[in-house]
N, C-alpha and C positions, 0 to 999 in steps of 0.2 A: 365596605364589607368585601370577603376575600369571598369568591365563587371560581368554582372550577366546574369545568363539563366534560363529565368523561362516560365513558360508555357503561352501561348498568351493568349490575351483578348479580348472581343468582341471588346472593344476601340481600341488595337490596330491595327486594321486592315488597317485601311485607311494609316498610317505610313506603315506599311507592304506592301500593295501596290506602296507606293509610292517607297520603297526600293527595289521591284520587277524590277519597271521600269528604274530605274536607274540602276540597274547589269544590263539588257540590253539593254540599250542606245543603245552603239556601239559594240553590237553582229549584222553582216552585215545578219545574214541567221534569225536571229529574225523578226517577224510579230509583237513584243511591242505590244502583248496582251496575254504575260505570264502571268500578275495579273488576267487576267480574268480563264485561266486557275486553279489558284489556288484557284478564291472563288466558281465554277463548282465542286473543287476536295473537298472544304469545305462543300459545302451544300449535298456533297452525302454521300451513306450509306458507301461506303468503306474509309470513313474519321475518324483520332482517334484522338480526340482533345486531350488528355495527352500528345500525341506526338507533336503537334503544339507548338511549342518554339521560342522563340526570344530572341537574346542576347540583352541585354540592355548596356547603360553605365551607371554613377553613377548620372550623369546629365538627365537622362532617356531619352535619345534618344535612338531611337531603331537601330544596326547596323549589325545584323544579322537575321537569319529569317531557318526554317525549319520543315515539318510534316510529318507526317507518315500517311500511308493508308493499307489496307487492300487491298491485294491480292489474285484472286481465280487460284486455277490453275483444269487443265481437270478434276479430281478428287472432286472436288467441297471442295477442302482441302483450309482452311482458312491460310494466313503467313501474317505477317506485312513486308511492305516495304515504306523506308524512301525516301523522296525526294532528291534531290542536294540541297546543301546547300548555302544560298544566303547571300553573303554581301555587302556592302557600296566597291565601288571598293578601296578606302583608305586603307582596312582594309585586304584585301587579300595579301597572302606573294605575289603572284606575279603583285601585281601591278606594275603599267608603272610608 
């Protein structure tokens, strides 16, 4: 399988969501309003879109998904921190 990882697109997002929801389908402690959390984490300042990626495949479906944010700590010292990384449940080694 062809997979490319390139940085997300304003277009892609609505696929990215939808990708969201399907990782947690059948997570039982899930509220499946993780994609909202992730466009809340988009629109804020601690969000860095170079780090916003999605794996594609060659047929461009998108089958991965991941971004980074900016974290503060008591110091008011700036780090980057990346999210968990999301995919197509197919696509993870430990799929069922």
């Amino acid at each position: 399988m062809c997979v490319i990882v390139r940085q997300e697109q304003y277009a892609d997002r609505p696929f990215v969501n939808d990708l969201i929801k399907a990782a947690f389908e059948k997570v039982r402690e899930s509220d499946h309003r993780e994609h909202f959390l992730v466009e809340r984490l988009r629109q804020s300042d601690a969000f860095i879109p170079q780090l916003s990626l999605v794996a594609e495949t060659c047929d461009k479906r998108i089958i991965g998904y991941t971004h980074g944010t900016w974290r503060y700590t008591l110091l008011e010292r700036r780090s980057g921190c990346r999210s968990p990384r999301i995919s197509e449940p197919r696509h993870r080694r430990n799929a069922d």
